[in-house]
C-alpha atoms as one frame of an Amber mdcrd trajectory, in Angstrom:
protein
  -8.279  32.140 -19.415 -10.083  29.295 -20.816  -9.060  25.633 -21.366  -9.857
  22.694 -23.376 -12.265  25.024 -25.489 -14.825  23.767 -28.259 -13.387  23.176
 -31.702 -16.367  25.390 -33.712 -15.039  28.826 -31.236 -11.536  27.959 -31.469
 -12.056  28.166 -35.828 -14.149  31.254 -35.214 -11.879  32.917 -32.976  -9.184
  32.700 -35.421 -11.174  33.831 -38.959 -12.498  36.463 -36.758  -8.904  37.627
 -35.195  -8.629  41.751 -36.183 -12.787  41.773 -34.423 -10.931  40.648 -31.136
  -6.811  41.293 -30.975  -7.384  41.156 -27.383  -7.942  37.413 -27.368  -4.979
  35.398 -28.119  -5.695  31.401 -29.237  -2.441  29.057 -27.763  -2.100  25.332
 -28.310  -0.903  23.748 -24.654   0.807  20.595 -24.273  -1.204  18.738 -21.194
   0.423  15.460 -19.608  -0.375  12.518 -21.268  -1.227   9.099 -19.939  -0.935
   6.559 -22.615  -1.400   3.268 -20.083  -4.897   5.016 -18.932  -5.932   3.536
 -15.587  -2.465   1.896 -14.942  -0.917   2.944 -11.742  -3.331   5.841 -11.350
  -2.896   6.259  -7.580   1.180   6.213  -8.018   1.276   8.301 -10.698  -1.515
  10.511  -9.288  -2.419  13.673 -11.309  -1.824  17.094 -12.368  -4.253  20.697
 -11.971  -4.086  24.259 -12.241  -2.461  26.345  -9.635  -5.224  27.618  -7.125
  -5.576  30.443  -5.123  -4.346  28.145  -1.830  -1.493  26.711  -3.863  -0.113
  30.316  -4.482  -0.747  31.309  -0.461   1.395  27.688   0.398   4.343  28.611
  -1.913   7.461  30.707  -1.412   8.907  29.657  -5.277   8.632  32.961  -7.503
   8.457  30.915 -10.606   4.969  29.436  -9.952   2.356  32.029 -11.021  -1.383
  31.806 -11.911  -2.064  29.494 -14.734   0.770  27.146 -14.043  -0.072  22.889
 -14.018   1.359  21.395 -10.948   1.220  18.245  -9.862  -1.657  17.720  -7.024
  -1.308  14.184  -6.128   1.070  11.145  -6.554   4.472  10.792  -7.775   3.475
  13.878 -10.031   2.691  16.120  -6.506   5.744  14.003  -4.848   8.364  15.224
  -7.668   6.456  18.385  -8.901   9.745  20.660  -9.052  11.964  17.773 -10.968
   9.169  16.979 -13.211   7.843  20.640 -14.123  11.037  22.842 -15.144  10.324
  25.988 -15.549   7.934  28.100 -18.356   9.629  30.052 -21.176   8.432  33.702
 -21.584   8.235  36.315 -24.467   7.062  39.707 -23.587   5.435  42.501 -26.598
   4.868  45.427 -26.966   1.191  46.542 -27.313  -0.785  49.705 -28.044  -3.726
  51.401 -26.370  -5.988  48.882 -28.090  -4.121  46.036 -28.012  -2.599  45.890
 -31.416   1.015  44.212 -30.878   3.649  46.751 -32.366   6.679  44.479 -31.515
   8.611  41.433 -29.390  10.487  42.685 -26.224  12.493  40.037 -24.925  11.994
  36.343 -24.691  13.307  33.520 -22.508  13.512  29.540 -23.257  11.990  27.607
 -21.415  13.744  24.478 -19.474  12.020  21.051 -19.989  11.666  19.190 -16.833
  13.596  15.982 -15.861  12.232  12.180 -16.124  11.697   9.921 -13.496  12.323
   6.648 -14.188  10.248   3.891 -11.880  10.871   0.802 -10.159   7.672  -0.613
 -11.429   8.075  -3.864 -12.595   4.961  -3.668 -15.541   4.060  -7.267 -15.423
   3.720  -7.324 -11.555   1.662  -4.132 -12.038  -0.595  -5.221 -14.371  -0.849
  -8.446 -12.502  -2.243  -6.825  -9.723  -4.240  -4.514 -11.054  -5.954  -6.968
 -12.836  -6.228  -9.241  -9.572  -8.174  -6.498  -7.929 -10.442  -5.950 -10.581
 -11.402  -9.083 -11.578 -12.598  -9.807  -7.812 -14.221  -6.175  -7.927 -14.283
  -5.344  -4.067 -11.947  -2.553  -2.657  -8.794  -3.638  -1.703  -5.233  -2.740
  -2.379  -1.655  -4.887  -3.303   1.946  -3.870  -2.925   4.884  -6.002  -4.134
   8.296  -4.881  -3.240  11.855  -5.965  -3.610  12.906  -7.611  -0.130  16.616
  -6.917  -0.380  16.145  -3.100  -1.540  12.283  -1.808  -0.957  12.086  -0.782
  -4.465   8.473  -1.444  -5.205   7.337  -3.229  -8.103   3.898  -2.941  -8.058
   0.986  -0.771  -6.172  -2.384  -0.453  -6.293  -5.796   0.098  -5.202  -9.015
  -0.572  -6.502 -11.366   1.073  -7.071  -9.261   3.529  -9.456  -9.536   6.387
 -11.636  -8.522   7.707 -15.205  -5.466  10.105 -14.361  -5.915  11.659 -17.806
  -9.304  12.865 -16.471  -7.069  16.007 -14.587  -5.994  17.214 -17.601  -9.145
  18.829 -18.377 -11.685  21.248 -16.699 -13.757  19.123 -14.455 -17.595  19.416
 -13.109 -18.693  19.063  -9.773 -20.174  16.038 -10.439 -17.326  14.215 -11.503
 -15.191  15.617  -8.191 -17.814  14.279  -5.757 -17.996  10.529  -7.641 -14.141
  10.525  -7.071 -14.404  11.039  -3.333 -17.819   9.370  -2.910 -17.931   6.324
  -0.468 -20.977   4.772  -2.157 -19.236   4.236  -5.460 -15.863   3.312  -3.520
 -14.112   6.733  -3.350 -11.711   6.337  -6.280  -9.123   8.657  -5.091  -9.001
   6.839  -1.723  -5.710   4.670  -2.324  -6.092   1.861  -0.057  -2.400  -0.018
  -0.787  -0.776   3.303   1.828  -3.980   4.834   3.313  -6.431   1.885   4.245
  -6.207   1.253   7.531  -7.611  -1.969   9.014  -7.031  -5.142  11.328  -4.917
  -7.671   9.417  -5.853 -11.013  10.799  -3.222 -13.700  11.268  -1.135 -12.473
   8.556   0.135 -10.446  12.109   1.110 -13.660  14.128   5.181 -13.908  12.874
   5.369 -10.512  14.630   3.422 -12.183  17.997   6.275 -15.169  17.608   8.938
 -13.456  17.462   7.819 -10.879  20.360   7.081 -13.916  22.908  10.470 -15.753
  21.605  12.614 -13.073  22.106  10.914 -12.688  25.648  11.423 -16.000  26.744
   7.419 -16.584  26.945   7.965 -19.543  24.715  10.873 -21.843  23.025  10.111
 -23.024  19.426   8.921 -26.683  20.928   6.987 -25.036  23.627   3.650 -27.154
  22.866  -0.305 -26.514  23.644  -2.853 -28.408  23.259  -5.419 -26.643  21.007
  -9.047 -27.734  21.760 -10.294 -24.891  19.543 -11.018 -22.439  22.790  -8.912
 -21.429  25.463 -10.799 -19.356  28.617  -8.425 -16.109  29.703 -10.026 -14.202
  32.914 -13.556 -15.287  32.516 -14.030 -14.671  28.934 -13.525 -17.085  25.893
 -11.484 -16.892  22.827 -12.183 -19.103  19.688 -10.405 -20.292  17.007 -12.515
 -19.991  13.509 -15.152 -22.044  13.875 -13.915 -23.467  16.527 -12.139 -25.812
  15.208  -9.337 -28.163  17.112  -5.614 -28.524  15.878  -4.638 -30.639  18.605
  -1.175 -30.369  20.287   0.693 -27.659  18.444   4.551 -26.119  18.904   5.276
 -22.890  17.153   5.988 -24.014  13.593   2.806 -26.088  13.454   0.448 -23.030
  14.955   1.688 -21.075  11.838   0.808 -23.673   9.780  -2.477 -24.139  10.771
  -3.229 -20.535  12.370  -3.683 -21.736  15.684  -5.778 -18.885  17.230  -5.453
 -20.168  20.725  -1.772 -20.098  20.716  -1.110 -16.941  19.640  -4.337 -15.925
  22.034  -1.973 -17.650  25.113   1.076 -15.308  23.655  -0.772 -12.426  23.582
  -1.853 -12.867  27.331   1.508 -13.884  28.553   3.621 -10.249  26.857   0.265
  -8.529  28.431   1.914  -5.642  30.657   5.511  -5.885  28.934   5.002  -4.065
  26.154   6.633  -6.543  24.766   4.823  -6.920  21.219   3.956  -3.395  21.290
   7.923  -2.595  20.956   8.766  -5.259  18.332   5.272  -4.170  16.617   7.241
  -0.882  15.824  10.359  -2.303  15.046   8.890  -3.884  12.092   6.831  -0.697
  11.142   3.754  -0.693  12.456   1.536   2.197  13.878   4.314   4.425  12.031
   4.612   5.844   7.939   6.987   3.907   5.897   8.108   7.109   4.346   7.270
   6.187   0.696   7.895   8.765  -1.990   4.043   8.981  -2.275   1.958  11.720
  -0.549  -0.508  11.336   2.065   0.299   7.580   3.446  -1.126   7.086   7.092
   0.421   5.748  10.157  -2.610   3.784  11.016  -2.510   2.313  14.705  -0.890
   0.732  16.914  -2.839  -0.394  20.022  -0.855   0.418  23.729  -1.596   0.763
  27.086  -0.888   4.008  26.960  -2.983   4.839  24.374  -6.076   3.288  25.324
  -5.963   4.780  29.259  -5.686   8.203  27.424  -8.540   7.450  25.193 -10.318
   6.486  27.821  -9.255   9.365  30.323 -10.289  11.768  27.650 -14.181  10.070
  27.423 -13.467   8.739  23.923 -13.809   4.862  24.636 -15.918   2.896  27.203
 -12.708   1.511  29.322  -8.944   1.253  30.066  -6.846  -1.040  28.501  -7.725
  -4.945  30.156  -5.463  -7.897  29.154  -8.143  -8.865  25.966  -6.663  -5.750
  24.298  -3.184  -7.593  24.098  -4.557 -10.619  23.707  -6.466  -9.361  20.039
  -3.376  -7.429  18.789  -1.545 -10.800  19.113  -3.814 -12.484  16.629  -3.838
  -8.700  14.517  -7.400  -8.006  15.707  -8.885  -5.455  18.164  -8.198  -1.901
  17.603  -4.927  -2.447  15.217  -5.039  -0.390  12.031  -2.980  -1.369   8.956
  -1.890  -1.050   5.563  -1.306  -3.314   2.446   2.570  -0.859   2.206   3.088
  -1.287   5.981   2.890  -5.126   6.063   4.930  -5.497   3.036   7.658  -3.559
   4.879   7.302  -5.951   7.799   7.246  -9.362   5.508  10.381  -7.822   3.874
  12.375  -7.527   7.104  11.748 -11.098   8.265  12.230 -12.442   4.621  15.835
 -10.863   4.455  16.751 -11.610   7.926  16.038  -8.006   9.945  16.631  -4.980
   7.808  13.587  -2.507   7.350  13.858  -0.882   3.942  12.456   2.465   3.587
  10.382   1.856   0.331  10.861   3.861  -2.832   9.365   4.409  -5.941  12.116
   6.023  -8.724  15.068   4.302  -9.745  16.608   7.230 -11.462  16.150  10.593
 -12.584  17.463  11.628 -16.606  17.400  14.883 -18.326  15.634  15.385 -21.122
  17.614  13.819 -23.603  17.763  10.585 -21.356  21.369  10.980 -20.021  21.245
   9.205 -15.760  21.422  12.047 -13.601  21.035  10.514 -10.586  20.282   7.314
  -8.890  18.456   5.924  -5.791  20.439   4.054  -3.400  18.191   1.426  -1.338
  17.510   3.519   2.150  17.724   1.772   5.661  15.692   2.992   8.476  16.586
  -0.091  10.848  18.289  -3.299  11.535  15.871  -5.588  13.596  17.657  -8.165
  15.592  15.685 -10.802  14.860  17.343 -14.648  15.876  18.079 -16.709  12.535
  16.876 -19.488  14.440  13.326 -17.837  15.002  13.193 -16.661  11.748  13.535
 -20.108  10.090  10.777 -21.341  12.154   8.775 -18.861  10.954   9.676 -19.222
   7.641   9.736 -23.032   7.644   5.678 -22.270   9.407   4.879 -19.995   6.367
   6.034 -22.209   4.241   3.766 -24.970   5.250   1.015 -22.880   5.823   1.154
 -22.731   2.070   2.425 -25.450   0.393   1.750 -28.213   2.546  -1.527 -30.228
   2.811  -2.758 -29.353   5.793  -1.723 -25.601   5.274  -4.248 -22.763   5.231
  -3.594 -21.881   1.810  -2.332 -25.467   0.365  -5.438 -25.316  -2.283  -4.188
 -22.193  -3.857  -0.421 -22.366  -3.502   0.439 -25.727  -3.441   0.717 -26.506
  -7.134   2.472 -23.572  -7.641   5.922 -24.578  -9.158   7.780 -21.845  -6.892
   8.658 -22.688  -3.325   6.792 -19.812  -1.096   6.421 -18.597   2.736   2.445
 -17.225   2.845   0.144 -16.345   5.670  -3.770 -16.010   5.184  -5.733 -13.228
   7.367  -9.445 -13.198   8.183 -10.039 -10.010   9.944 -13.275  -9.160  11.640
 -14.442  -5.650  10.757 -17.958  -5.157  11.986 -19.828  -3.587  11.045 -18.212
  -5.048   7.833 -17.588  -8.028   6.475 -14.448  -9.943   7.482 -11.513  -8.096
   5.767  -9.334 -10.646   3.130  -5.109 -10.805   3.720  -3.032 -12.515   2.382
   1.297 -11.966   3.057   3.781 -14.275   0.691   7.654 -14.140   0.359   9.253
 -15.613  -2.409  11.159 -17.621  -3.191  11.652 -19.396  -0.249  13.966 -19.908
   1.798  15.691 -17.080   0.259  13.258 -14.609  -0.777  13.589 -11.563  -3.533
   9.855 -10.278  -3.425   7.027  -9.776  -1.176   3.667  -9.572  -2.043   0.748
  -8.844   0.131  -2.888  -8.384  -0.530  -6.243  -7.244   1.003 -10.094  -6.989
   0.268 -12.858  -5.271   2.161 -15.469  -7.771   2.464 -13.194 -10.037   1.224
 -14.137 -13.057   3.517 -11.389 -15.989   4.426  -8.086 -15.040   3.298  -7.554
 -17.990   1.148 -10.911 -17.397  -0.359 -10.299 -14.004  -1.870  -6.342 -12.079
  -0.996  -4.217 -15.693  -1.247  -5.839 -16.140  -5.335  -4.561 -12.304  -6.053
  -1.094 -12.468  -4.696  -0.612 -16.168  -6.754  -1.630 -13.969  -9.992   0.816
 -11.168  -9.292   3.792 -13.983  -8.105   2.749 -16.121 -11.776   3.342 -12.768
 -13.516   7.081 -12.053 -11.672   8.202 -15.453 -11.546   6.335 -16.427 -15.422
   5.231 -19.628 -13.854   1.299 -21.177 -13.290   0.104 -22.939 -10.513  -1.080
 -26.529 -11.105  -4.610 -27.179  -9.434  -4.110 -29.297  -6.355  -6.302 -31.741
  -4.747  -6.992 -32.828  -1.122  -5.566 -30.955   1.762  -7.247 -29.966   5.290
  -8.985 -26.820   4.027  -8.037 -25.451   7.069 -10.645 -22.678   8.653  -8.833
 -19.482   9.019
């Protein structure tokens, strides 16, 4: 069988019908993507059934020459979306000739799938990534029900492209590394240190062990010494005496650095780590999300035991995963599950991508409850100092991200990360609840190469909140321009 077949054979094929009865001409339908590169790696794509796809399925209705879907929500909800193929059988004699119709059977349309996209936060980030061109990812999600509202990664792909026989070429540019691997959806798959968008995770760990109290103050010289070795802030630059609320205002380094040393053989912000998601899938309705990592004792001595690393675990490992460095591995989806679940208080949403599912004539067949995989018992009295530290860190003047959030009209909790990726450039965050104190939507960012978080991730999360919210941000003057 061939598809997608030049116009000039298909004409010839048909004036020229009784010279070849054997060859039958058939119009296809083929899916159609009218919003072109929008939400390619959600919606992902659909193919031709392959040899391996037959050997992997048990369902009698799929047969050679069937579409199904291959990656996406298309792979996700193949058997809702596809129905099932209509047949008509004929009878035919020695050469071919058809003498008469057998039987037929009509075919059932497939069901719809309506989203939880929310089109102006989608094309708000979409557009965010592109215009700063590097590869990086967004998610925004509901806080109070994980529906997404937006997701995507850059660089991206034409969807519609599947729909038609492809060279070899054109599958290698998809995957290829040098021209950013299209395919490669960084918002659930990228995995990479997050920077200091980590530290409310590193509070709440060392509050909840007693290490500190909210007005537990240090003096912040811009370098601390722990056993022999010494840890920096950016640039090195002094905040003075800091409590809790002020070192997430400024991203104090060296107090989080003094956290991470004091939960060092506790386990301690290993165990909330996980509670808020991380080192495990969020369980998205989206195919191949990782787990990234999440650094332990444990899993280091193994490494190590097994000859894979150089050494054990030593207190500097704790001491980086406090500040979301070291050997931490992350996703834009997974810290958008974490923000969510300190924005509404402790609950970690499972997120989810359809709304509802309709027949064909549009009739609700079904809808998707909000799903919750934990309660987190986080103290209101920690969270508000968090919140009341995000908030400053990006509204207020001496806040790490005051020169892009603080004329925006819309009261916000953000967090900047500056990640060091060598042999990479420093990897972009940026995490932001809104509205504050309250919050209905989180938005986080990231950029490979990015640089300072408020230099590349904070600007692309304000275009995607100015899209939800239909507000601007007023340019703002003054302000520390904190180093982060």
């Amino acid at each position: 069988m061939a598809n997608d077949v030049d116009d000039d054979l298909v004409f010839y094929l048909r004036e020229h019908q009784a010279e070849f009865p054997e060859i039958q001409v058939n119009r296809v339908f083929v899916r159609k993507y009218p919003h072109g590169f929008e939400a390619a790696h959600l919606l992902g794509s659909v193919g031709d059934v392959t040899a391996e796809d037959l050997d992997k399925t048990d369902d009698p209705a799929i047969q050679g020459g069937d579409v199904l879907g291959k990656a996406g929500i298309e792979q996700t909800y193949d058997e809702t979306l596809r129905g099932s193929a209509g047949t008509t059988k004929f009878q035919v004699d020695s050469t071919g000739k058809v003498k008469g119709q057998l039987k037929s059977q009509t075919p059932v349309p497939g069901k719809s799938l309506r989203l939880t996209l929310d089109q102006r936060v989608q094309q708000a980030g979409e557009a965010a990534l592109s215009s700063i061109g590097l590869p990086g990812g967004f998610v925004a999600m509901d806080v109070n029900s994980g529906e997404v509202l937006g997701l995507g990664s850059n660089p991206t792909f034409d969807p519609d492209m599947f729909t038609r026989p492809l060279t070899q070429k054109q599958v290698d540019g998809l995957y290829d590394e040098d021209q950013g691997a299209p395919l490669f959806n960084r918002a659930i798959t990228g995995a990479y240190p997050v920077g200091s968008i980590y530290k409310p995770i590193t509070a709440i760990a060392a509050l909840d062990a007693g290490k500190i109290a909210p007005s537990t103050q240090i003096n912040d010289t811009g370098s601390v010494k722990i056993a022999d070795q010494d840890f920096d802030n950016a640039g090195k630059e002094p905040h003075g005496t800091v409590d809790l609320h002020r070192a997430i205002q400024v991203s104090s380094d060296v107090y989080f650095y003094l956290l991470g040393a004091k939960m060092n053989g506790t386990n301690q912000l290993q165990d909330w780590s996980g509670q808020f998601g991380i080192g495990e899938t969020t369980g998205i309705d989206l195919p191949g999300e990782s787990a990234g990592l999440l650094p332990t004792p444990e899993w280091r001595n193994q490494l190590f035991a097994e000859g894979g690393t150089d050494r054990g675990w030593v207190i500097g490992d704790n001491i980086q995963l406090a500040i979301g460095q070291g050997d931490l591995q992350a996703d834009p989806l997974q810290m958008a599950v974490a923000y969510s679940a300190l924005g509404n208080g402790g609950t970690v949403y499972k997120p989810r991508l359809v709304k509802q599912t309709e027949d064909a004539a549009g009739r609700v067949l079904a809808e998707t409850e909000p799903e919750v995989k934990r309660e987190i018992p986080i103290d209101p009295g920690a969270r508000d100092v968090m919140m009341s530290g995000l908030h400053d860190a990006a509204q207020s003047p001496e806040g790490t991200s005051y020169k892009v959030f603080g004329g925006f009209p819309v009261p916000v909790a953000g967090k900047t990360g500056t990640a060091e990726r060598p042999p990479n450039g420093d990897q972009s965050w940026y995490a932001v609840l809104a509205p504050y104190p309250n919050p209905k939507i989180v938005v986080t960012t990231t950029f490979e190469q990015g640089g300072f978080g408020a230099d590349t991730a904070a600007p692309a999360a304000l275009q995607i909140l100015s899209a939800y919210f239909n507000k601007q941000a007023k340019a703002v003057s003054g302000g520390s321009g904190a180093i982060e």
